[in-house]
N, CA, C and O of each residue as an XYZ file, in Angstrom:
820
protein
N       0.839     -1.182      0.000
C       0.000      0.000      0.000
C       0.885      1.246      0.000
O       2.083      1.237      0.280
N       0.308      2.107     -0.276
C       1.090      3.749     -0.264
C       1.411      3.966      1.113
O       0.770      3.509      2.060
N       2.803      4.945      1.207
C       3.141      4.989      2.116
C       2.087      5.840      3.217
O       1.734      5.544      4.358
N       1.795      6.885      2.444
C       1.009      8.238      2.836
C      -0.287      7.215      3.258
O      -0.884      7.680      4.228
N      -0.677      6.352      2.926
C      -1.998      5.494      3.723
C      -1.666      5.137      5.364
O      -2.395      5.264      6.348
N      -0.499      4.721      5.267
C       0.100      4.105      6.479
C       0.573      5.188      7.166
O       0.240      5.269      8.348
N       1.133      5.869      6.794
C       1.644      6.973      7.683
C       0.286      7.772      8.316
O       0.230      8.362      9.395
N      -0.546      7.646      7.540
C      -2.306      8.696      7.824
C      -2.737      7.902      9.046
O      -3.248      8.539      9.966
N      -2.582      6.501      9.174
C      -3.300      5.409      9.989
C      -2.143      5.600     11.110
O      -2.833      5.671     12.126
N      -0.987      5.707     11.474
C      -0.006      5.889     12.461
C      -0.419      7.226     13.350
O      -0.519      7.421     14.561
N      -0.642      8.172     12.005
C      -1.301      9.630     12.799
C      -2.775      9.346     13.473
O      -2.890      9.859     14.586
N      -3.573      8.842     13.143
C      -5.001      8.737     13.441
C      -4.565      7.983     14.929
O      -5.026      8.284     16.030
N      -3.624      6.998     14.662
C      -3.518      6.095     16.189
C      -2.750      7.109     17.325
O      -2.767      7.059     18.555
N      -2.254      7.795     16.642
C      -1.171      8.904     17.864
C       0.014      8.197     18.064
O       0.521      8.147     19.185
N       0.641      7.498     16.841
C       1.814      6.941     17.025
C       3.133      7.130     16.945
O       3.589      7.574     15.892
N       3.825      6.890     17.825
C       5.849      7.622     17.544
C       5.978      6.875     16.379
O       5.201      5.920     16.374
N       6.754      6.973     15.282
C       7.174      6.192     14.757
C       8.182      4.536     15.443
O       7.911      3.417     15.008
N       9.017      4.719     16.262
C       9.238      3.818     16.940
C       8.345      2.897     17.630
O       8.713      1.741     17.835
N       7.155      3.329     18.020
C       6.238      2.694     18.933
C       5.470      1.762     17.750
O       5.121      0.589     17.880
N       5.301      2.665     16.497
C       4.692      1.428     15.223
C       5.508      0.871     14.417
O       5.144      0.396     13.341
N       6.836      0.859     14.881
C       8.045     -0.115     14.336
C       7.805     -1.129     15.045
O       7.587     -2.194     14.468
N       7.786     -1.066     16.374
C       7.438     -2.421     17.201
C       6.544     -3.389     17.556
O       6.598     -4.510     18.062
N       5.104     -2.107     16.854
C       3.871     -3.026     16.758
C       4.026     -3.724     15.194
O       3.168     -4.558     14.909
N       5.132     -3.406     14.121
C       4.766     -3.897     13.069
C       6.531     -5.349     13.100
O       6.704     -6.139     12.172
N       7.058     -5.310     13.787
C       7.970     -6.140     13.910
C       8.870     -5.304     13.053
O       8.632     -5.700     11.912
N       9.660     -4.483     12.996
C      10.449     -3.652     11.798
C      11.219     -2.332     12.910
O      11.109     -2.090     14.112
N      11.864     -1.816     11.976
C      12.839     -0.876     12.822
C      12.936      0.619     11.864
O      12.520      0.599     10.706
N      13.445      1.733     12.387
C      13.101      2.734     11.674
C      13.989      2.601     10.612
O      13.886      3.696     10.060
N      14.933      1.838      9.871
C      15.328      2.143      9.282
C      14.668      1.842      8.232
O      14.669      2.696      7.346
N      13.755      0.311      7.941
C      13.162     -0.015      7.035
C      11.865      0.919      6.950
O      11.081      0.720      6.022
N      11.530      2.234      8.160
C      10.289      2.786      7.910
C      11.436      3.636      6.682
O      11.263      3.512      5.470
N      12.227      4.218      7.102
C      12.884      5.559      5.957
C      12.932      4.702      5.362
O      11.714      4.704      5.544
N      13.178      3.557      4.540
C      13.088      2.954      3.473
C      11.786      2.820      2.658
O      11.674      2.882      1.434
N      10.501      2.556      3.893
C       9.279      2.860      2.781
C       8.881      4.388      2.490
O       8.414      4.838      1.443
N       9.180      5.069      3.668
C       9.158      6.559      3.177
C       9.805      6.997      1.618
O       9.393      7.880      0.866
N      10.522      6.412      1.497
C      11.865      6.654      0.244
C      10.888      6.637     -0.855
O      10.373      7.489     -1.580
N      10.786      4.807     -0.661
C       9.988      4.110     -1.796
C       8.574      4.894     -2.011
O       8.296      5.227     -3.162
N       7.740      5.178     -1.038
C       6.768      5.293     -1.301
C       5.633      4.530     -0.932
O       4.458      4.877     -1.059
N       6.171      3.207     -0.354
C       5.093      2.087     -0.391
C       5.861      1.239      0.356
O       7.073      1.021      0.365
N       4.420      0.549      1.337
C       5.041     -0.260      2.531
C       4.433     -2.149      2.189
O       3.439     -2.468      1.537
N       4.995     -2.681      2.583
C       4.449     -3.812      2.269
C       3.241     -4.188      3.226
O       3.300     -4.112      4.453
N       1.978     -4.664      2.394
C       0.485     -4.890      3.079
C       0.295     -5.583      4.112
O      -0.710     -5.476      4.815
N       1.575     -6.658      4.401
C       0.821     -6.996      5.977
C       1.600     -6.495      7.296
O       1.535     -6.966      8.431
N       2.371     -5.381      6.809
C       3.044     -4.545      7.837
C       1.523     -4.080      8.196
O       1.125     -4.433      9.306
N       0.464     -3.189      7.229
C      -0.394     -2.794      7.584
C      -1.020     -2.998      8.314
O      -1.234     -2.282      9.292
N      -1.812     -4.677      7.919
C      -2.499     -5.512      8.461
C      -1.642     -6.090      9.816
O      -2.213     -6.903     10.541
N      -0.648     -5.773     10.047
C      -0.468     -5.975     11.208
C      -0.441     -4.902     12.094
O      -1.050     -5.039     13.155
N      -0.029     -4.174     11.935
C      -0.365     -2.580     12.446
C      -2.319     -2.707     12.869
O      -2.694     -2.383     13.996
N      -3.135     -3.105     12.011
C      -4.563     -2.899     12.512
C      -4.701     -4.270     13.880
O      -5.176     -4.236     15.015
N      -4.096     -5.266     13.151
C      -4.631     -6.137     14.007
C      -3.825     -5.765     15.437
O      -4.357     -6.542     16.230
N      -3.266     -5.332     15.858
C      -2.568     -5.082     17.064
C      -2.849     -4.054     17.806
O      -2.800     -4.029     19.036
N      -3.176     -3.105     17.031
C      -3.799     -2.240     17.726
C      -5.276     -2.652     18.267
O      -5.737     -2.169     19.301
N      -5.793     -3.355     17.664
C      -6.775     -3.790     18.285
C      -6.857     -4.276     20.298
O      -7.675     -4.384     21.211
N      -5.637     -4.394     20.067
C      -5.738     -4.974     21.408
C      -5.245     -3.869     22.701
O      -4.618     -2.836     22.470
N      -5.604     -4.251     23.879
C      -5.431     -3.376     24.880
C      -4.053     -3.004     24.946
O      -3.343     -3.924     24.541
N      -3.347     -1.890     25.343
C      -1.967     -1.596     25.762
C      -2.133     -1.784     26.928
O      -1.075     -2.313     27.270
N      -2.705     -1.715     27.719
C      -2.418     -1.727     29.641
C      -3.626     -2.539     29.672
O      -4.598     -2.720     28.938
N      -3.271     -2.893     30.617
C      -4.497     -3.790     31.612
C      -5.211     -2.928     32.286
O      -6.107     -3.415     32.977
N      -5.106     -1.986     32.292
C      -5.789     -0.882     33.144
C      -5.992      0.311     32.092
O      -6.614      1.242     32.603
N      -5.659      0.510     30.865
C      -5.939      1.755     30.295
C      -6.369      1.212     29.097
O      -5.400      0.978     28.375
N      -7.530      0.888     28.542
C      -7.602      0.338     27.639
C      -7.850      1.172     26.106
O      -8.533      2.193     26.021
N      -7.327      0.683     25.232
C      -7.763      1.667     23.774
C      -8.390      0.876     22.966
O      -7.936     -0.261     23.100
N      -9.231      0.923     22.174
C     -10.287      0.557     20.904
C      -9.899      1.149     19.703
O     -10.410      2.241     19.455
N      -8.882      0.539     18.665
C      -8.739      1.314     17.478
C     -10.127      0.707     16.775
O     -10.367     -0.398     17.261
N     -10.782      0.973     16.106
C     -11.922      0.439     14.491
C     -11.509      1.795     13.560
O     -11.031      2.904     13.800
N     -11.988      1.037     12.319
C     -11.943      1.471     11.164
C     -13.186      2.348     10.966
O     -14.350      1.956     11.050
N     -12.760      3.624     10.685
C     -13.991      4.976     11.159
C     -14.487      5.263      9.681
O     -15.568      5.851      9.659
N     -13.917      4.968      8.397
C     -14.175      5.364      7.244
C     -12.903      4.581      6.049
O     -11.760      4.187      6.281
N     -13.426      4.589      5.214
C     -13.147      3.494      3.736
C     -13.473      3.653      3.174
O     -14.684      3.594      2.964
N     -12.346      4.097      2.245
C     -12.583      3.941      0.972
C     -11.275      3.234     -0.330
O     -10.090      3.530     -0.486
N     -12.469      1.894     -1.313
C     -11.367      0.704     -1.613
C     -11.625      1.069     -3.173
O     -12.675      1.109     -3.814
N     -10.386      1.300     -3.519
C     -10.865      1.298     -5.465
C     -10.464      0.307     -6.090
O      -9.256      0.088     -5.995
N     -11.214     -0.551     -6.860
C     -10.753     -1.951     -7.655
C     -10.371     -0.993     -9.259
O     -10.506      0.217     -9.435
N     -10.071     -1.626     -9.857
C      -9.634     -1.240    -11.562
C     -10.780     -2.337    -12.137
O     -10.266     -3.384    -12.529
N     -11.790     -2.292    -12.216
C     -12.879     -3.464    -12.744
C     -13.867     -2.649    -12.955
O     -13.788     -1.629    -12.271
N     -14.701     -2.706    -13.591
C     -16.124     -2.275    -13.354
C     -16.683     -3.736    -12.865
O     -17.668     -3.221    -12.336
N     -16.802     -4.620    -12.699
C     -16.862     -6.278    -11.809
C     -17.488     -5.890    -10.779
O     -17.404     -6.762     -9.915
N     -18.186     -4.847    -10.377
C     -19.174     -4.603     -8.889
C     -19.620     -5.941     -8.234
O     -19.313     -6.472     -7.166
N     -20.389     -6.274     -9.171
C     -21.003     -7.953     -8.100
C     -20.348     -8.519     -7.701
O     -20.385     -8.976     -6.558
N     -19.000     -8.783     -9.032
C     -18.396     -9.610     -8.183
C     -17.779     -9.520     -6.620
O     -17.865    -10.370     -5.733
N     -16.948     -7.836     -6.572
C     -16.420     -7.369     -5.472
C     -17.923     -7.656     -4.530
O     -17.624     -8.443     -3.632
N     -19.106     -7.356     -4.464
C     -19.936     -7.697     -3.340
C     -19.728     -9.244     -3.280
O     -19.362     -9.573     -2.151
N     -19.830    -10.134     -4.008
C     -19.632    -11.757     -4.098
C     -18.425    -12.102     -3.134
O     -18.344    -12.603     -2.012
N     -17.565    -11.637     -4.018
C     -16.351    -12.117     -3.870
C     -15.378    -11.778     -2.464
O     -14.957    -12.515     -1.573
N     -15.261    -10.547     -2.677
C     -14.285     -9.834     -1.861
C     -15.089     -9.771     -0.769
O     -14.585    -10.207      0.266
N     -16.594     -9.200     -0.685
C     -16.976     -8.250      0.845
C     -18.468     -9.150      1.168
O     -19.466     -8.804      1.800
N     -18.224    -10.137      0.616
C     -19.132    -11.278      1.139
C     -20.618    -11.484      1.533
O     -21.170    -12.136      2.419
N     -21.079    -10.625      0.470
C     -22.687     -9.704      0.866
C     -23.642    -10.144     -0.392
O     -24.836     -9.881     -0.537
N     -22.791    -10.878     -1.246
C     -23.955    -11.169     -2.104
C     -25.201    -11.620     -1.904
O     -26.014    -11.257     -2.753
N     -25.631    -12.361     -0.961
C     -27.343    -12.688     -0.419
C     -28.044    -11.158      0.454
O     -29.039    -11.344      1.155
N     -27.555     -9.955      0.364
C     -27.822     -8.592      0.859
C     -28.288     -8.289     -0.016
O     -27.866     -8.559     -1.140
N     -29.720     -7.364      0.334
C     -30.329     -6.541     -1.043
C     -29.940     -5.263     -1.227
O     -30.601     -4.352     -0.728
N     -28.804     -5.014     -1.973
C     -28.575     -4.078     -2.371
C     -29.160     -3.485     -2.921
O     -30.065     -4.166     -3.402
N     -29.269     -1.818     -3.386
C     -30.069     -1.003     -4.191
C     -29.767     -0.151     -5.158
O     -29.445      1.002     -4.873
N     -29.844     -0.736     -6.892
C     -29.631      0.344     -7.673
C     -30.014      1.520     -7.329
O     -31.001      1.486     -6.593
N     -29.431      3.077     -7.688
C     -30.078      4.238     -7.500
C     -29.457      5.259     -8.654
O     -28.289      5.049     -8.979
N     -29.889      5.923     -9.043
C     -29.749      6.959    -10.303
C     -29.294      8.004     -9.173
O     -30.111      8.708     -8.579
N     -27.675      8.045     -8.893
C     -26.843      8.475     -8.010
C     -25.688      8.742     -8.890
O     -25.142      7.705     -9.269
N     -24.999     10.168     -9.453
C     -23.516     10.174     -9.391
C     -22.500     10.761     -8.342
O     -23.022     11.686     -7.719
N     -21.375     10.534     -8.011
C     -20.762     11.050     -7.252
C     -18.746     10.691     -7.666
O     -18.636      9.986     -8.669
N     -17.883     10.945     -7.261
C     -16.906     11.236     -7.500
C     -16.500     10.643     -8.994
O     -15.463     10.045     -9.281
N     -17.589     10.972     -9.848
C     -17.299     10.753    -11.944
C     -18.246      9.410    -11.578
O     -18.803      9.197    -12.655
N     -18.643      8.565    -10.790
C     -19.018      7.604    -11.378
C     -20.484      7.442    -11.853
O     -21.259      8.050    -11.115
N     -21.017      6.859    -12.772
C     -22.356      6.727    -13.196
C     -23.410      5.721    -12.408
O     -24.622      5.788    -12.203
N     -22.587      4.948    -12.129
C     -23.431      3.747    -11.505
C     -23.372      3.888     -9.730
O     -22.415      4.350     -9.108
N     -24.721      3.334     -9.096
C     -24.503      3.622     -7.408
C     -25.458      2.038     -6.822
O     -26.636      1.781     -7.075
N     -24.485      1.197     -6.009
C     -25.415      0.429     -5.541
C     -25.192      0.494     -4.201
O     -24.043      0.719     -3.820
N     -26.202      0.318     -3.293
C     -25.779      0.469     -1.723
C     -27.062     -0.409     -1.102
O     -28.159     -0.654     -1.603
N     -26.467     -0.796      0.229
C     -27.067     -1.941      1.103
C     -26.843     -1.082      2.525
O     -25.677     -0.931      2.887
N     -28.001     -0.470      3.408
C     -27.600      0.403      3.865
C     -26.841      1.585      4.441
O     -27.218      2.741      4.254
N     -25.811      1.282      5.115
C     -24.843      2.714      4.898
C     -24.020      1.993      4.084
O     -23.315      2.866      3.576
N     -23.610      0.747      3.564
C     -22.560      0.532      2.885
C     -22.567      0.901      1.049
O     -23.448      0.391      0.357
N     -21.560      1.769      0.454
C     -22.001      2.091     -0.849
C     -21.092      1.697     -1.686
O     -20.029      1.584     -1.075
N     -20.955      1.356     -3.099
C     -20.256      1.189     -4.087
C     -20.782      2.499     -5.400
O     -21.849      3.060     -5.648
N     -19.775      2.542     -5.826
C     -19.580      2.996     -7.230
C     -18.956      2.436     -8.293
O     -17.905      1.799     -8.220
N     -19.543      2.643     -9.232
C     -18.432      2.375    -10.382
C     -19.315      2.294    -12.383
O     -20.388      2.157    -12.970
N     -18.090      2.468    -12.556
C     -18.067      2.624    -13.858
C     -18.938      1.908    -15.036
O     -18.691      0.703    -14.974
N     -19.620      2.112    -15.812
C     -20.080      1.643    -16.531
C     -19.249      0.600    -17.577
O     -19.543     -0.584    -17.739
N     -18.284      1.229    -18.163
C     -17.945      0.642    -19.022
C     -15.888      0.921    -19.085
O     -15.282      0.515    -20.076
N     -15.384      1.380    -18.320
C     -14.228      1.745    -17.747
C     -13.423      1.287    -16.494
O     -13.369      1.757    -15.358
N     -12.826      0.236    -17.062
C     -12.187     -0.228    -15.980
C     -11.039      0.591    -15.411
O     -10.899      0.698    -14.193
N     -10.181      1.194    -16.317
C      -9.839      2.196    -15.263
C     -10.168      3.332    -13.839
O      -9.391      3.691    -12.953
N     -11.709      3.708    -14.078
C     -12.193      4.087    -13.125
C     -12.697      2.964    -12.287
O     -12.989      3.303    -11.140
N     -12.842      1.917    -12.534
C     -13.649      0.886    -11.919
C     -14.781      1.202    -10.854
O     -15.709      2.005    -10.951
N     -14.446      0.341     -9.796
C     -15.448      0.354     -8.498
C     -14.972      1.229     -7.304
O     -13.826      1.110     -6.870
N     -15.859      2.105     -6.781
C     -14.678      2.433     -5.510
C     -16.085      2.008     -4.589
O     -17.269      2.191     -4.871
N     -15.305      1.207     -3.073
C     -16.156      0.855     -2.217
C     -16.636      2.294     -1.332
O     -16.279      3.387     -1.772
N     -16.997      2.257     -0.779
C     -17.165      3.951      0.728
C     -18.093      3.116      1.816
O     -19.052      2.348      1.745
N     -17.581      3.476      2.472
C     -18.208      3.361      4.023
C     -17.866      4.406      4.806
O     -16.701      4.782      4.938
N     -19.004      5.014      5.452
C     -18.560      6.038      6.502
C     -18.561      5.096      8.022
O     -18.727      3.878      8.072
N     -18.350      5.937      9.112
C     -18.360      5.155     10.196
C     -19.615      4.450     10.539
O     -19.364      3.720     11.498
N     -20.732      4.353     10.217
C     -22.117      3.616     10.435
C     -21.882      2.547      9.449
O     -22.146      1.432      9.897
N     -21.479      2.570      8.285
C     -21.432      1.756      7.251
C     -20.274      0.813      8.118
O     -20.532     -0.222      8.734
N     -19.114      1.379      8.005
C     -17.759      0.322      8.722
C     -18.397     -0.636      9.774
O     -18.152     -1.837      9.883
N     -19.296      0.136     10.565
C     -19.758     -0.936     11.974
C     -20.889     -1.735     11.157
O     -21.225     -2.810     11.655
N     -21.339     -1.454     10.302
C     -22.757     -2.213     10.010
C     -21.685     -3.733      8.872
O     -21.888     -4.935      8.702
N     -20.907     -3.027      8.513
C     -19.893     -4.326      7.751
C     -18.974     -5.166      8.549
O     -18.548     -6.303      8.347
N     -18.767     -4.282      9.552
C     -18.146     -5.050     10.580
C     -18.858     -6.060     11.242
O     -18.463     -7.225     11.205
N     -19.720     -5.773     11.755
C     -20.844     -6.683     12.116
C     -21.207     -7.796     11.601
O     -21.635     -8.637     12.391
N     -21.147     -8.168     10.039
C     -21.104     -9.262      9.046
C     -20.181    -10.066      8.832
O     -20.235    -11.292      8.745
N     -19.055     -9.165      8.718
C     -17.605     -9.966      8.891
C     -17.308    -10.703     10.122
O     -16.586    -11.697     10.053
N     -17.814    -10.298     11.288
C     -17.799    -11.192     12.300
C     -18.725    -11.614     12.578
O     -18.395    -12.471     13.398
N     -19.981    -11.650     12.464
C     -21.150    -12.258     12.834
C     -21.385    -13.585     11.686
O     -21.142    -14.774     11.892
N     -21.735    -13.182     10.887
C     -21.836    -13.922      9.339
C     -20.771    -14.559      8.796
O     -20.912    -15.780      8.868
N     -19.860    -14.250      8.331
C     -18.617    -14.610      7.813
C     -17.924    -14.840      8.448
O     -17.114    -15.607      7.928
N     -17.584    -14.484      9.955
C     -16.438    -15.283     11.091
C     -14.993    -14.765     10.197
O     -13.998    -15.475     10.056
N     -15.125    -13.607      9.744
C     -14.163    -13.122      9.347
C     -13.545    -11.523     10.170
O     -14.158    -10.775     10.931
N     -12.455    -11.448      9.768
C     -12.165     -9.866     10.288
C     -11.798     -8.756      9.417
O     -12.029     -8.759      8.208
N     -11.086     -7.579     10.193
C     -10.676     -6.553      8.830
C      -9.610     -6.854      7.767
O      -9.463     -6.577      6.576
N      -8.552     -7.916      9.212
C      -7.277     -8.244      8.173
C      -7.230     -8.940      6.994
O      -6.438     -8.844      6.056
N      -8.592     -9.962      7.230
C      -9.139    -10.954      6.253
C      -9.662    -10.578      5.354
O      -9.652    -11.285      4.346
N     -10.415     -9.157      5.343
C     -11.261     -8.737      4.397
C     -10.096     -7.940      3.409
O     -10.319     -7.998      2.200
N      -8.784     -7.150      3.888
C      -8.079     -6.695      3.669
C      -6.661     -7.624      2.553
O      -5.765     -7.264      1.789
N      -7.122     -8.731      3.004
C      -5.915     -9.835      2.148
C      -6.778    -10.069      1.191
O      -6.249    -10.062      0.079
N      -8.426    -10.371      1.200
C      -8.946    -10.408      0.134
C      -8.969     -9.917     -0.916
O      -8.912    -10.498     -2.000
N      -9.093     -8.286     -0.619
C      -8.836     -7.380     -1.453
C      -7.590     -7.889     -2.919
O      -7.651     -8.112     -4.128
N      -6.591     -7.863     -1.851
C      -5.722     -7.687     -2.796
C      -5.434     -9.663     -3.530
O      -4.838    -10.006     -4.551
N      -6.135    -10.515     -2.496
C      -6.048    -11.961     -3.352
C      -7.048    -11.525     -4.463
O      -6.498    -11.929     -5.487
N      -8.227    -10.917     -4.831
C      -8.773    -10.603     -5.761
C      -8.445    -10.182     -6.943
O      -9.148    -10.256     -7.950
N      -7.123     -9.624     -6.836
C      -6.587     -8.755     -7.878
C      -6.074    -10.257     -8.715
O      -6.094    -10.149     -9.941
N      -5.665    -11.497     -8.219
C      -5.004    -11.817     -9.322
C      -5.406    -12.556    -10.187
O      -4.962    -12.910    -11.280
N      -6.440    -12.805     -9.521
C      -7.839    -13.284    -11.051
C      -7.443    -12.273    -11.825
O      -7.594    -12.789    -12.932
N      -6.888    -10.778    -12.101
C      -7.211    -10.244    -12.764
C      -5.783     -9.737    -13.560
O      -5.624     -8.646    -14.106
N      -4.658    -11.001    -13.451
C      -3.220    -10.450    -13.662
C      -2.899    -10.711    -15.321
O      -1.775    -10.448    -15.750
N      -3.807    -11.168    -16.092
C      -3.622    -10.480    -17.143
C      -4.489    -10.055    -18.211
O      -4.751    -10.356    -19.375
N      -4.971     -8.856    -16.924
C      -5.208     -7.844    -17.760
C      -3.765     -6.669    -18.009
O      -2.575     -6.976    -18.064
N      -4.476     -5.093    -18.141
C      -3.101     -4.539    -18.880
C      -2.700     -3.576    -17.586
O      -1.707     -2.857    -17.696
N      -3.602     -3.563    -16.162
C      -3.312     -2.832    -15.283
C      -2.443     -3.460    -14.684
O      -2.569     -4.682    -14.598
N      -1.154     -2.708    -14.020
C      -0.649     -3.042    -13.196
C      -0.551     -3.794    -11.569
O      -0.066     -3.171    -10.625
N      -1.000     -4.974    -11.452
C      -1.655     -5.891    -10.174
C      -1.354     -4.744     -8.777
O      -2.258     -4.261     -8.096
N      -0.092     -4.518     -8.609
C       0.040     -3.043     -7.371
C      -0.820     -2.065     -7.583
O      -1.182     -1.486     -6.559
N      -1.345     -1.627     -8.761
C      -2.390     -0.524     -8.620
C      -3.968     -0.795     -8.875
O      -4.771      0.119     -9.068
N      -4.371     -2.428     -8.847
C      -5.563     -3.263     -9.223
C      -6.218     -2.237     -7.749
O      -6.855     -1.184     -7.725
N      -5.937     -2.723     -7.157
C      -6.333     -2.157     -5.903
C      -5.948     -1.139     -4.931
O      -4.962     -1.191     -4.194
N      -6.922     -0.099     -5.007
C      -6.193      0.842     -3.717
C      -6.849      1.610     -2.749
O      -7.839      2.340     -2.712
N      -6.084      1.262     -2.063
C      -7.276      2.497     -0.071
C      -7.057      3.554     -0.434
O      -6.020      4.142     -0.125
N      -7.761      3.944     -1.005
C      -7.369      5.683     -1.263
C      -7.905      6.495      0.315
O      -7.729      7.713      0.273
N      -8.291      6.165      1.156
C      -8.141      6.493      2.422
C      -9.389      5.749      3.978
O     -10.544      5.348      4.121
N      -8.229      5.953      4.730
C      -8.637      4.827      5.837
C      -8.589      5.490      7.044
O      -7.489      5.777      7.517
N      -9.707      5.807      7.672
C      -9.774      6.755      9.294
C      -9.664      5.565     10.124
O     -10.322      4.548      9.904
N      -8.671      5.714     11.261
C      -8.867      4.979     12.324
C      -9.563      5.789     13.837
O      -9.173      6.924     14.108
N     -10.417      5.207     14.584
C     -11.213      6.297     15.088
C     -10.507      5.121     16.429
O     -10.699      3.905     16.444
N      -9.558      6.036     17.612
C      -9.133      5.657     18.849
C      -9.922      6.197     19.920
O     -10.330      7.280     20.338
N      -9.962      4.856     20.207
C     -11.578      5.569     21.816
C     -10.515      4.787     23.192
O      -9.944      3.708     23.034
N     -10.464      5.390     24.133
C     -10.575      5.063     25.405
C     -11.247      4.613     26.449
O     -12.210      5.266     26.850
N     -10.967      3.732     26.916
C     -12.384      3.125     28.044
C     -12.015      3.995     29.431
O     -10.799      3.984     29.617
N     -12.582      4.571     30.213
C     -13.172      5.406     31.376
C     -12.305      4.201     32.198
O     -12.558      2.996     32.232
N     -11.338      4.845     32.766
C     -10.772      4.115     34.236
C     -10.740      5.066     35.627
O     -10.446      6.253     35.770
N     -11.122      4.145     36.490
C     -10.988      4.839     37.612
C      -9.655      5.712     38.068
O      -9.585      6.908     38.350
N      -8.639      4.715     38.042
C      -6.942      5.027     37.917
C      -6.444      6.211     37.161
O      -5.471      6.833     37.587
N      -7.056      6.560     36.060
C      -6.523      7.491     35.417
C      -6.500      7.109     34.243
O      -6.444      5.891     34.075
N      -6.529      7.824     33.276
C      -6.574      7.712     31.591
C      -5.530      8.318     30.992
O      -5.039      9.188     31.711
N      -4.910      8.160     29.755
C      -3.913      8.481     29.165
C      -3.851      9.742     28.841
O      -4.831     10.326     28.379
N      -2.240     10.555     29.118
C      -2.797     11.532     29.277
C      -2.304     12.119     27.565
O      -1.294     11.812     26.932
N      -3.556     13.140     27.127
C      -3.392     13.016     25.318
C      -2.503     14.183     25.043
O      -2.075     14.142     23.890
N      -2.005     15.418     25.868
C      -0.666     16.170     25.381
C       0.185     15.313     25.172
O       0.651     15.360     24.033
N       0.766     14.175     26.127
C       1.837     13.423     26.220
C       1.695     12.948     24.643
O       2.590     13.371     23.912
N       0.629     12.078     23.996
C      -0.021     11.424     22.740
C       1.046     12.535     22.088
O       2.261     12.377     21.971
N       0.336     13.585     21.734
C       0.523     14.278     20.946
C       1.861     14.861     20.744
O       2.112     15.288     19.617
N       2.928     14.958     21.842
C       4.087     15.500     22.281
C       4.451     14.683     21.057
O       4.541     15.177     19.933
N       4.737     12.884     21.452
C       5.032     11.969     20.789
C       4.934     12.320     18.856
O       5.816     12.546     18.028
N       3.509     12.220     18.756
C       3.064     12.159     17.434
C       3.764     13.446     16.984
O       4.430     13.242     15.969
N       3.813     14.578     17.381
C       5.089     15.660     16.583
C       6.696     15.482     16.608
O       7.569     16.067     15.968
N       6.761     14.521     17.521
C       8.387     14.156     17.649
C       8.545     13.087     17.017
O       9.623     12.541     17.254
N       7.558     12.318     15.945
C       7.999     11.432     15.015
C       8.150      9.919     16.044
O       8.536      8.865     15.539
């Protein structure tokens, strides 16, 4: 994925760079290396979400989820991405005579929405979920599917290679063109984290 995705998701968490070297198993030198490049490898990501998931203290607990999404395929293939990738095909989705960022076509299954292209696979599909949509998909992925984000997230990109020869480039088949992580705190008696300190951090890299 792009670097600027990962680096956006480090800021949203309030992270030193060192502190998400260690949640991703890696050291700063290989971060200035994806900084360089441009692009970090995807299950640094996916490990970065799945870890944060979990408590830092036994006593101070944090909740990262995914607050907003948005996934662009290179296909106009919509069904399939509901089929395939985001596992909703028995959901009644709803055509609607909707345009929005160029695209012509709009199908959505309550807050969750797709777009995409008629006849242009370069523009293809882009998924969107705002934060009601993320929890209402979240909810499926673990309720229904016994799946999670990281899973839904490897899908993504196992999807692309059904599609490796076509003439797009498989690294750009798919892309997060952007991902909110929304960090909540649970109420302790003891005391809660204190968020200048957060922030001290997050400007000192």
């Amino acid at each position: 994925m792009e670097f600027k995705e990962f680096e956006n998701a480090r800021l949203s968490l309030g992270l030193s760079v060192g502190d998400t070297c260690a949640l991703v198993d890696s050291n700063k030198r290989s971060y200035a290396r994806w900084r360089n490049k441009g692009d970090v490898p995807n299950e640094k990501f996916e490990l970065l979400i799945e870890t944060t998931k979990i408590s830092k203290d036994d006593n101070k607990q944090l909740t990262a989820s995914i607050d907003y999404l948005r996934v662009r395929f290179r296909t106009c293939q919509f069904q399939r991405i509901i089929n395939e990738v985001m596992g909703l095909g028995n959901k009644p989705f709803i055509s609607e005579v909707y345009s929005r960022y160029g695209y012509t076509g709009f199908e959505s299954f309550n807050h969750i929405n797709l777009y995409y292209a008629v006849d242009d696979d370069q523009q293809g599909t882009l998924i969107e979920m705002t934060g009601q949509g993320c929890r209402e998909f979240e909810w499926y992925l673990i309720n229904e599917q016994k799946r999670s984000w990281t899973d839904f997230f490897k899908k993504c990109y196992e999807f692309s290679s059904s599609f490796e020869d076509k003439h797009f480039d498989r690294k750009d088949f798919v892309r997060f063109t952007r991902i909110d992580i929304a960090l909540d705190e649970h109420y302790s008696e003891i005391g809660n984290y204190d968020l200048g300190r957060l922030n001290e951090k997050k400007e000192a890299g």
